[in-house]
N, C-alpha and C positions, 0 to 999 in steps of 0.2 A: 591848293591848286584850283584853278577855275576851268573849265571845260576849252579843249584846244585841240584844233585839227592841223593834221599834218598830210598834203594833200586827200588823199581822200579816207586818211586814217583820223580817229576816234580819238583824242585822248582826256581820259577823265577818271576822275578820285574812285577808289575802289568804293563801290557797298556791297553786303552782305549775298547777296547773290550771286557776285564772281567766285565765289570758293571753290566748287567745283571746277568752271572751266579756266580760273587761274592756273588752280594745280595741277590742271590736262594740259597748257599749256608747255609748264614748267617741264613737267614728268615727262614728256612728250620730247622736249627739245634735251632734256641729260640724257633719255637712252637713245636720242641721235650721237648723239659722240660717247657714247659706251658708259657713261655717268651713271648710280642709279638714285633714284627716285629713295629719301629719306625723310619717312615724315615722322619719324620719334627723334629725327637730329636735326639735319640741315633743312631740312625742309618743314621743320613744327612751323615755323611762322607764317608759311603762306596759313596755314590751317589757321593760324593764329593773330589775323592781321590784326583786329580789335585790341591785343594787349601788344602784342610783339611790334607794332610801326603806331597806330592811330593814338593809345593812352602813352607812348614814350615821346612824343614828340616828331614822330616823324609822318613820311605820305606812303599813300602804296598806290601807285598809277593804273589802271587797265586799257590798255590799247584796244579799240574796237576797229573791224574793216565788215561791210557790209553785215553788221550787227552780229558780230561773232566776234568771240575775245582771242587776239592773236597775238597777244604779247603782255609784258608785263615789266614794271619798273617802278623800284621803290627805297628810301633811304631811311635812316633813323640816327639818333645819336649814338655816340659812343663814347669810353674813356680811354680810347688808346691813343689820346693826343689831346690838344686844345681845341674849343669851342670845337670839335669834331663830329663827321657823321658818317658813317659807310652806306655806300650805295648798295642793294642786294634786289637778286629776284630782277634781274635787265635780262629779261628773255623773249625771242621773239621768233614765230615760228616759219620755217623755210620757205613758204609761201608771200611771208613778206619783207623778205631780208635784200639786202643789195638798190635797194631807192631812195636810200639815205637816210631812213627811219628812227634805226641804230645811232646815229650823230646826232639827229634831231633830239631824239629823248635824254641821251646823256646831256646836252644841252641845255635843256630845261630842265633836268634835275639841278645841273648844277644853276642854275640864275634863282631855282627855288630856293633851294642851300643856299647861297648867298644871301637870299632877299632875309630869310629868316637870322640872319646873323651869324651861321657858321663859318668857320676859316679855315678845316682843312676837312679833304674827302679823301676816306680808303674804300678799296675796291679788291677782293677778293677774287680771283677765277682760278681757274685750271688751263694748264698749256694748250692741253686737247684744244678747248675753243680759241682757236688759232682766231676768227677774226672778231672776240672778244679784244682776246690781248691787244690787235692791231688799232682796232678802235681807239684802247688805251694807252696807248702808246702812243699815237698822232694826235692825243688832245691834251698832253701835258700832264700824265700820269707817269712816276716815278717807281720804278722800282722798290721795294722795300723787302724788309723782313717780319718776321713775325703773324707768317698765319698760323687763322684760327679754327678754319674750317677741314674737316681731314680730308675731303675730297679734293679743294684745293690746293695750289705746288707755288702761285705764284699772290705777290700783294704788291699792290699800288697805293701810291699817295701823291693826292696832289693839292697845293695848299693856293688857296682861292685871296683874289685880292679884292682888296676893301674898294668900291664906289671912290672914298676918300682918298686911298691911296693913287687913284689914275689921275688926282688933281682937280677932282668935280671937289666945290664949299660945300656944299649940299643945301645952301639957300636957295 
């Protein structure tokens, strides 16, 4: 990912110094809806972004707003499908939710995932984040089964089309 603002929001590739206010972030926004904060399970990776997203192949985003980290998105591969990847760690804090931020980012995750040649993305949540699912749900994510996450109750998939397939030669 190359550095991209989204009105007056921040967004750029994680380094080494968002650790901390990633996982305030995160932690911050799961005990807003009664979630909690696990960093020996669902939550080792933010702690772990160097092996857990950067050496597997994937990105881990930090949203900036007036030079403060207030969000976070980020995807890696997987094997619970083909050329697949799960989205994780799409959090963004109540201060800056409702300006279409949420859409914007899923967005460019998914045009990254495409660019880089995956064909389908899962997406893990929990019900509680009501305008997680709705996001998810108005952008062509599908119901599934098979979660993996215990906190989570609900999975999504939704399989991405090929540049080729919309009838572009690519000459």
């Amino acid at each position: 990912m190359t550095n991209d603002y989204y009105r007056d929001f921040f967004i750029r590739p994680w380094e080494e110094r968002d650790r901390i206010p990633a996982a305030e972030v995160i932690r911050s926004v799961l005990s807003e809806y009664g979630l909690g904060w696990e960093p020996d399970g669902a939550d080792r990776d933010v702690l772990q972004v160097e092996e857990c997203y950067l050496a597997t192949g994937g990105e881990f985003w930090i949203i900036e707003y007036q030079n403060q980290v207030v969000g976070t998105g980020a995807y890696y591969p997987v094997t619970r499908g083909e050329k697949a990847v799960e989205i994780r760690k799409m959090y963004l804090l109540p201060s800056v939710r409702g300006v279409g931020l949420g859409k914007y980012l899923l967005q460019q995750l998914e045009d990254a995932i495409a660019r880089r040649g995956f064909e389908q993305i899962w997406i893990e949540t929990a019900s509680v984040l009501a305008e997680a699912v709705k996001l998810y749900e108005n952008n062509g994510y599908q119901p599934a089964t098979g979660v993996e996450t215990t906190r989570c109750d609900r999975v999504y998939v939704k399989q991405l089309t090929s540049i080729f397939d919309a009838g572009e030669n690519g000459c």
